[in-house]
Each structure stands twice: as structure tokens, then as C-alpha cells.
C-alpha positions as CSV (number, residue, x, y, z in Angstrom):
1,X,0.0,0.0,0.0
2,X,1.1,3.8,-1.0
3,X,-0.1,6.9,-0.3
4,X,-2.0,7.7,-3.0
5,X,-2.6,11.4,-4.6
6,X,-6.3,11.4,-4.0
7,X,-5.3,10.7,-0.6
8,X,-3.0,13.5,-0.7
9,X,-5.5,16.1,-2.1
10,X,-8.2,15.4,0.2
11,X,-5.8,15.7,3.8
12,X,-4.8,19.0,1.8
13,X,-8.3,20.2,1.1
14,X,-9.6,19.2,4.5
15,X,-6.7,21.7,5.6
16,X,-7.6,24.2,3.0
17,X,-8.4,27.5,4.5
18,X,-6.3,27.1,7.4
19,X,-2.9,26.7,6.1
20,X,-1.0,23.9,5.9
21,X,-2.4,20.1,6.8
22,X,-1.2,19.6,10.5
23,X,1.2,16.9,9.7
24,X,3.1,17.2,13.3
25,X,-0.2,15.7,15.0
26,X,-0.5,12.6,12.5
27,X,1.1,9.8,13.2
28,X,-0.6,6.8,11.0
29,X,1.1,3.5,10.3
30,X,3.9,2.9,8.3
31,X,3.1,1.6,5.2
32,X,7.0,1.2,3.0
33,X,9.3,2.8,1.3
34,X,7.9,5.0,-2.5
35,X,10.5,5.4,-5.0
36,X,10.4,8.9,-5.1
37,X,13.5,10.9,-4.1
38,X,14.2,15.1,-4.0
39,X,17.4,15.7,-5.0
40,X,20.1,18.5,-3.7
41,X,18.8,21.0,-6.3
42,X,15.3,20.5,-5.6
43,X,14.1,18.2,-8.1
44,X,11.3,15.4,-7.1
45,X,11.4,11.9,-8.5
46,X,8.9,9.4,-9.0
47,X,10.4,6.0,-10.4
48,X,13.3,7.8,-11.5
49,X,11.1,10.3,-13.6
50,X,11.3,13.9,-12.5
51,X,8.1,15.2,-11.5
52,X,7.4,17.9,-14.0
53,X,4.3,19.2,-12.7
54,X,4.7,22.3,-10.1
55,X,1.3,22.0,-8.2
56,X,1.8,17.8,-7.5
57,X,5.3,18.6,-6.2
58,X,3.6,21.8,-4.5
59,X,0.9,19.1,-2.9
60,X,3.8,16.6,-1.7
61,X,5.6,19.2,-0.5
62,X,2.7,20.4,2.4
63,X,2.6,16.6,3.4
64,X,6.3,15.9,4.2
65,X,7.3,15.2,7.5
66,X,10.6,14.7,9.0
67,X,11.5,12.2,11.9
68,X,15.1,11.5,13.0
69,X,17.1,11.6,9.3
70,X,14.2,10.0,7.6
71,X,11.2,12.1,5.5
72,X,8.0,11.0,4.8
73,X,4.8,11.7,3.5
74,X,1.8,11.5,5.2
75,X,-2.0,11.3,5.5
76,X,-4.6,11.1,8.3
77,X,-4.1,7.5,7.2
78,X,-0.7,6.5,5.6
79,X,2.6,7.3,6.1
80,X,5.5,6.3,3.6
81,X,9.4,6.7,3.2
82,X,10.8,9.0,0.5
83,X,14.8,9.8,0.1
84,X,16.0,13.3,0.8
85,X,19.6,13.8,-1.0
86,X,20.3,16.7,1.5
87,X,17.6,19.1,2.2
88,X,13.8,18.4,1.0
89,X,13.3,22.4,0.0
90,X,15.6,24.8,-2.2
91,X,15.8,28.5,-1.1
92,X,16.0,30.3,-4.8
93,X,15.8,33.9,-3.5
94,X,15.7,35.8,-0.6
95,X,13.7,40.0,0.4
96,X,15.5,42.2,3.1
97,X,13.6,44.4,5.0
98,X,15.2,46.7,7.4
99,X,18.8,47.2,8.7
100,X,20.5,46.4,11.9
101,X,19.4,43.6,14.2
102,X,15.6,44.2,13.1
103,X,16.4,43.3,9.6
104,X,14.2,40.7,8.5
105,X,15.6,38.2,5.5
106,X,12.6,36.3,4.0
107,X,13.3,33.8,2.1
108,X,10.8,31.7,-0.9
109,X,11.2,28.2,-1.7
110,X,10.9,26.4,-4.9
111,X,7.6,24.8,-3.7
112,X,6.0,28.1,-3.0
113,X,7.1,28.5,0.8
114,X,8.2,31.8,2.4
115,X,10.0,32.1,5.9
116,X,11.2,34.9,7.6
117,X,14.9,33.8,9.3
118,X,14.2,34.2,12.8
119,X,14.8,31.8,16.4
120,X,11.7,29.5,15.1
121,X,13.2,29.4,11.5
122,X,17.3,29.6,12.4
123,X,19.7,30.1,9.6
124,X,22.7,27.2,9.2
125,X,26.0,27.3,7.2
126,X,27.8,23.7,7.4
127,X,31.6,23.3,5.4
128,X,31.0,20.3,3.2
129,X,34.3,19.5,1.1
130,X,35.6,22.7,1.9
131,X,32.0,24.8,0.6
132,X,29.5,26.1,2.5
133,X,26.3,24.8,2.8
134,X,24.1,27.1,4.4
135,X,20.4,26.3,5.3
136,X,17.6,28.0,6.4
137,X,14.2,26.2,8.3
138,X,11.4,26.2,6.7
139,X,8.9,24.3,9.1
140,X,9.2,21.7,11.6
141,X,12.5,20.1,11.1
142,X,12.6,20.6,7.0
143,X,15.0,23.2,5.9
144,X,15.7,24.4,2.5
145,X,19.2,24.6,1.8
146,X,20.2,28.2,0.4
147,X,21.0,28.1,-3.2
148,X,24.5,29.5,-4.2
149,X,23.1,32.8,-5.7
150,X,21.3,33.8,-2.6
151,X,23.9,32.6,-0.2
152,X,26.3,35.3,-2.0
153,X,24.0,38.1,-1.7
154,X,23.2,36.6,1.9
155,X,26.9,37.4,2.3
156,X,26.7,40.8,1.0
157,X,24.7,41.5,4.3
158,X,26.4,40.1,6.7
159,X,28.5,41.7,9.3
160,X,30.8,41.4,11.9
161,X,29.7,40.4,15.4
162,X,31.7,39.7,18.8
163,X,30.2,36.8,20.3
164,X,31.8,35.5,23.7
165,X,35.3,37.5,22.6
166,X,35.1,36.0,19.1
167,X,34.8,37.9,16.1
168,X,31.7,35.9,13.9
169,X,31.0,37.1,10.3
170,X,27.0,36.7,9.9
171,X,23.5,38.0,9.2
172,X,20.6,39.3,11.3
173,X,17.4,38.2,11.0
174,X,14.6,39.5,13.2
175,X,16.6,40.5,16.0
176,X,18.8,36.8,16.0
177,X,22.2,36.8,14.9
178,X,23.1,33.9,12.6
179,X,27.3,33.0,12.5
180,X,28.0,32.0,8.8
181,X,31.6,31.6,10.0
182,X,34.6,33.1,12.6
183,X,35.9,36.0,10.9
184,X,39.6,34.5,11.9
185,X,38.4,31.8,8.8
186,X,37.9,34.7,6.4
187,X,41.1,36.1,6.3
């Protein structure tokens, strides 16, 4: 047994009108593995196929959950396993509002989600083989990593902090400072 689209679309029009299905507070039975996989760039797979249609991956998208390292998608009903490459979302731009520690950095999603950087929705920046990777939380667990365009401009508004007698290079976001790295690294 899979979760099936109809099965989808009706958790998501139940939750229609007030916002997005409450996935946190389902917790129905396993039911296996899907082949369907979301790359690193933000590409879904069914059965090795990309999944060229924007409001199905849109759909999937509101009924992901994340528990531990693993991702699922779930119903009222049925819960199955997908594979995450790295992060299930893609931050592909970003709006500043604001200067200072009151700047706000919103940032929108390839799947139509927008989240404001803030203590709820903390900003990440990981070294992987010598990049960064820097991520941003989207909802409950599932964070959109920052693609590289955005993480450059990102950069282009980050400043200088000193945090417990360190120097830290980073952004603010709604009055929370987020380290994107020591500014001893930068030199």
C-alpha cells in the first residue's frame, strides 16, 4: 500500500483555509518505502522520472514530514518513506527588510514557501568539502538549503559580530544573529 494522490489532495483540502495540513499531530502507520526521491537541487522523482508538474510537487511538499534523518509523506491514514539527498526544499531567492538587528531576511522556496529567518526558523552554514552549505528552516524540522546565488547576496549583508570575545562574520534576521563563519576563517 502507497499513499496515493487522492489521498493527498483530500488531507490538503480538509486543511484548506487554514494553512498547511497539520502533519506534526499525524502519526498513521507505516506503510513502506515510494520510490520517489528530492534531489540536492530540488528536483522530485517518481520511479526515476522527474516530477514535471509544479502544483503535484507543490501538494507533496505540504505533506512531508521529517523524523530523526528519515522524510515521509503523510496522511490522516498513511505514512510512507521517501529519500531526501540533503535538504527536502531549495531557497531560490531571498527579500531584506530593514537594517541592523531588526532586519528581516525572507526567504521563498521552490515549492512556494516563504519564511522569515528568525529563532523558530534559524539560519545554518555547514563546510562540506571545503564549501558552504548554508540552510535555512522552513517548518518543523525541514530546511531548505540556500542556493548558491542567494547565499552570495546573503553574504553581501552580513557583518561582523563579537560573540563570547570571538569575532563571527554573519546575518541578522529579526533580532537573531546567525554565525555564517569566525571571521579569523575569512582572512
Amino acid at each position: 500500500m502507497s499513499v496515493s494522490a487522492e489521498s493527498i489532495a483530500s488531507a490538503v483540502k480538509a486543511a484548506k483555509g487554514r494553512g498547511l495540513p497539520p502533519v506534526d499531530k499525524w502519526n498513521p502507520p507505516f506503510c513502506g518505502d515510494l520510490d520517489m526521491r528530492i534531489a540536492r537541487d530540488g528536483t522530485w522523482f517518481y520511479l526515476g522520472t522527474p516530477i514535471g508538474r509544479a502544483p503535484l510537487v507543490r501538494l507533496f511538499s505540504t505533506v512531508l514530514k521529517r523524523e530523526g534523518d528519515k522524510y515521509f509523506l503523510v496522511t490522516p491514514v498513511e505514512k510512507v518513506g521517501i529519500t531526501v539527498d540533503d535538504a527536502p526544499f531549495l531557497a531560490v531567492d531571498f527579500e531584506v527588510e530593514g537594517d541592523g538587528p531588526a532586519q528581516k531576511l525572507t526567504f521563498q522556496t521552490s515549492v512556494g514557501d516563504t519564511v522569515t529567518a528568525d529563532a523558530d526558523h534559524p539560519i545554518r552554514v555547514e563546510t562540506r568539502d571545503g564549501e558552504p552549505a548554508p540552510y535555512v528552516e522552513v517548518r518543523a524540522g525541514l530546511e531548505a538549503l540556500i542556493d548558491r546565488k542567494s547565499f552570495f547576496r546573503l553574504v553581501d549583508h552580513g557583518v561582523t559580530e563579537e560573540i563570547d570575545g570571538e569575532d563571527v562574520f554573519g546575518v541578522w534576521s529579526a533580532d537573531t544573529f546567525f554565525e555564517i563563519a569566525k571571521a579569523t576563517d575569512l582572512a
